[in-house]
N, C-alpha and C positions, 0 to 999 in steps of 0.2 A: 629408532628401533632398539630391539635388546641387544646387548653386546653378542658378540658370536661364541662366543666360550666364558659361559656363567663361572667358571672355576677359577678363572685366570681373572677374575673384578672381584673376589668376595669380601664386601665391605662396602662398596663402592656403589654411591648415588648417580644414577643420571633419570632424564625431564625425556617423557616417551610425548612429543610434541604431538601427534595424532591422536592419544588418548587426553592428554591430558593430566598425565597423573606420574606421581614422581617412582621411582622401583630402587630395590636394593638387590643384592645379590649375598643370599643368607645358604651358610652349608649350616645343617642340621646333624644332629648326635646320628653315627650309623646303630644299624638296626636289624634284627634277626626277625626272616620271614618264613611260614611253613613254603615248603615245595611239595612236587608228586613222592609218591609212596614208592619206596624198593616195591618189587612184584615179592621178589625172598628175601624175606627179614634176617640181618647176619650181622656179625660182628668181627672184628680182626680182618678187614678184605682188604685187600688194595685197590689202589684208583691211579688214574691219570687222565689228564685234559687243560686246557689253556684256559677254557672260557668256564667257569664256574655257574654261572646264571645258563648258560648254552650249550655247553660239549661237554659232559665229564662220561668218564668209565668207571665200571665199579667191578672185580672181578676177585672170586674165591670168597673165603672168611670160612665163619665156623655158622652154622644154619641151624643148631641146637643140643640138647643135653639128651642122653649122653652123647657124644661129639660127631658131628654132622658136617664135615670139611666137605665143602663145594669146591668145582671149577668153574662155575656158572658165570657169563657176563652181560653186564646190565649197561646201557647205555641210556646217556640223559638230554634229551631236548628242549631245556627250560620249560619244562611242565610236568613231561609224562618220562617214568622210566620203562623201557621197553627190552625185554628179555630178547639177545642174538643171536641164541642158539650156537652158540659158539663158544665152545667148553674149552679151558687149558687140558694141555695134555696129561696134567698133573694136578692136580687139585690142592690146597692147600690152604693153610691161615697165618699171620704176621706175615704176610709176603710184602715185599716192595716194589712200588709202579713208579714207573719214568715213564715220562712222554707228555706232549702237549696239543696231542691228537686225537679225536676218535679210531683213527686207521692207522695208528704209529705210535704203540705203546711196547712198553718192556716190562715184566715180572721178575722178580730173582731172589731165590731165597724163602724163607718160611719152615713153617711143619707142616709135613705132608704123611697123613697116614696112610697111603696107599704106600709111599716107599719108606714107611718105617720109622719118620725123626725128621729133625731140623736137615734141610738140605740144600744145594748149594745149584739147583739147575734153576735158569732162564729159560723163559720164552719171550719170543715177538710178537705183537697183533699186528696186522694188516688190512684189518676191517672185516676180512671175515675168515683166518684161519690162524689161530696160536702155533706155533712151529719153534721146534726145540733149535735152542740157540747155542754157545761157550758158556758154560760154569760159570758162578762168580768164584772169586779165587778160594774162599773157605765156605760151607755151610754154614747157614745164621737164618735165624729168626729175629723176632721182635724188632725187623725194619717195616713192618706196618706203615699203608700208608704212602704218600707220594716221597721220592726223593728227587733230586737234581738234576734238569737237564732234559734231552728230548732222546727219542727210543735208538739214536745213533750217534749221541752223541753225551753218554749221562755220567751219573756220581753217586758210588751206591757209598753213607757211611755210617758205623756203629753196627752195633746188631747183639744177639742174644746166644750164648753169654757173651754177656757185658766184651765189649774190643772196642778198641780207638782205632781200628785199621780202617781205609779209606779204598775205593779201586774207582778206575775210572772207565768206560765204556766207549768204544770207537764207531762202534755199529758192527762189529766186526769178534772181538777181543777185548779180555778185564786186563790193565795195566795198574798195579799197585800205586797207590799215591802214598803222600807224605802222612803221618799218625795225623789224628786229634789230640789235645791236651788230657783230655778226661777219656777214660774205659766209658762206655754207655750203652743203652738197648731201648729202645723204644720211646726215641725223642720226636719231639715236631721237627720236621723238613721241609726247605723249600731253597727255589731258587736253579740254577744254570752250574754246568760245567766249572765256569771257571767265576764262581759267584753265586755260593751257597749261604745258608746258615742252619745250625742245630743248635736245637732248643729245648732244655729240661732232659726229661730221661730217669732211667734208672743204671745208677752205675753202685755203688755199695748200700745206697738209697736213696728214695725220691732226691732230684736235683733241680736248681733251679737254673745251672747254667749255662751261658750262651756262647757259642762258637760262630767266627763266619771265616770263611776261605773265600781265599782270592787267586784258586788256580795253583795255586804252589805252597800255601802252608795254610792250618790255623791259629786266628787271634781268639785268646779272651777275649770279650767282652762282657756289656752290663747284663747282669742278670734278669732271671726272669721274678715279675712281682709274689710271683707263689709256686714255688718248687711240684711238679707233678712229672708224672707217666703217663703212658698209653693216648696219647693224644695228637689233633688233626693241625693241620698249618697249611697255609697257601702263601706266595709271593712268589713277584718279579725276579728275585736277587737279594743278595746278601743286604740291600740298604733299604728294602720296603717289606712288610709281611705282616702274617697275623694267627694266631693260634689258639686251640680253643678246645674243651672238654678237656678229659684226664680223669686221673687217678692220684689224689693230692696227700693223705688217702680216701678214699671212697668216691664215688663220683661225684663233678664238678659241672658248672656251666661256666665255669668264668671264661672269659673273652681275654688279650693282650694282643695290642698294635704295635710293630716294633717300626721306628722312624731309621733307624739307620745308627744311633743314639742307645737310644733305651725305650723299653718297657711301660706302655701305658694301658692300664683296665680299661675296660670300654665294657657296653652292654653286652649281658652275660646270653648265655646260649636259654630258649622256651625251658630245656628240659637239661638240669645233670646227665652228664653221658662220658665214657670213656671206651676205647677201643673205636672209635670212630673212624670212617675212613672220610678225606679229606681233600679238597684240593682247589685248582686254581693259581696264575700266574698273577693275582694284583692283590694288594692288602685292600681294597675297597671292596669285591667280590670272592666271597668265598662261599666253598659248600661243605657244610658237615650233612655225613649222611649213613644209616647204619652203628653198630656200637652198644654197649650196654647200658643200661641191664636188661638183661634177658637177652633179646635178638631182637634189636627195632627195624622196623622199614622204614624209620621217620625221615624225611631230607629238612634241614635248612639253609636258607640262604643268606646269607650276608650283604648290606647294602652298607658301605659303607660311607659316611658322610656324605651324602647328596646334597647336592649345588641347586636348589632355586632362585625364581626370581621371583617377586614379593614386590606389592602396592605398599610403599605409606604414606601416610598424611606429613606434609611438612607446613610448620607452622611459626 
């Protein structure tokens, strides 16, 4: 028979004595697929969810010109997005989402034109009501986009204008972490508590580089291959991820997998887009969804490197 985990042979020949016929175990280039359509086309939202292809949230942004800040929330069941009727108490755009839940997520931060500006209030989801939670410690925008961690236990860091401040989230209470190396606002995010990374950004301008924490400081690391802004990322942790759209300048599709290491290009996104929201816990599966230009409803999906098994002739 075939092995039981195609991922764990790949290279690797064996003799399927029932069929008769020899198999290999081939991973293929990953690959960006259309998904269901936002119901409301928006840019700048935030999101949060573990399973990318299955569970994501998608809530606020800016829903048009002249400016259209929502509190709207959108949920994804690998096909269809479906509106919850269940509005933040605050509406706003560049907000940032923790969590890995459909029913256990956090918002904090953004611009919010019902209160005036960049502002510094959180909420919780619970699956079906947002509820005003502790302040993050400063007001900030341009944390677009998912960051670190789960809705009780997260890592909010960077933000607009440009800071290297860091705070940490108990479920409860924002505790001040240690700085970042670089000021920045609107990097890719991703990763846990105590096993993050940030990526790119705008700090005096477009930037290309990478930070990962381990709970108690951050390292430099290798850069990213093309310095941009406003853009989506998903991973596990500090030592798996992937990022994608931006603002390099003007919009992009490029793609980057980061191994733990460095930076590699992979296939670029259907369509240039930045402002995207973004998410997901595995560099194999990601979702960019929403974003510019204009106001899209588009979703894709990321498959990243798939593991088959494959007949060949041996001779």
């Amino acid at each position: 028979s075939d092995p039981g985990t195609l991922s764990e042979v790949v290279g690797q020949l064996w003799y399927r004595s029932d069929t008769g016929a020899f198999k290999i175990s081939v991973e293929s280039a990953g690959a960006w697929a259309a998904g269901g359509l936002l119901n409301t086309a928006r840019n700048t939202a935030g999101s949060a969810g573990a399973n990318a292809a299955t569970s994501m949230l998608i809530f606020g942004g800016n829903t048009g010109s002249p400016e259209l800040i929502t509190g709207a929330t959108e949920s994804y069941n690998g096909s269809t997005w479906t509106e919850t009727g269940h509005t933040m108490n605050n509406a706003r755009r560049e907000c940032g989402g923790i969590g890995n839940s459909q029913t256990a997520a956090l918002v904090g931060g953004g611009y919010s034109a019902p209160l005036g500006g960049v502002v510094a209030n959180c909420e919780t989801y619970n699956g079906s009501t947002w509820t005003e939670v502790n302040n993050i410690l400063a007001a900030k925008s341009g944390v677009k986009t998912a960051h670190a961690g789960t809705s009780t236990a997260g890592l909010f860091y960077g933000g607009s204008p440009s800071t290297d401040s860091s705070a940490e989230w108990d479920g409860t209470s924002w505790i001040e972490g240690n700085n970042m190396n670089t000021p920045k606002s609107n990097q890719a995010r991703f990763g846990t508590q105590a096993s993050a990374l940030s990526a790119g950004g705008y700090s005096t301008e477009r930037i290309s580089e990478t930070e990962t924490w381990n709970g108690t400081s951050w390292t430099e690391v290798n850069n990213l291959n093309t310095a941009r802004t406003s853009f989506a990322g998903a991973g596990a942790n500090a030592t798996a991820g992937i990022v994608y759209g931006g603002d390099i300048p003007g919009d992009s599709a490029k793609t980057e997998v980061w191994d733990g290491t460095s930076w590699t290009e992979v296939a670029a996104l259907p369509t240039a887009i930045q402002a995207n929201a973004g998410g997901g816990t595995s560099s194999t599966a990601a979702l960019s969804t929403g974003g510019n230009p204009g106001y899209t409803d588009a979703t894709n999906l990321w498959d990243g490197a798939p593991v088959t098994a494959k007949t060949v002739t041996v001779s």
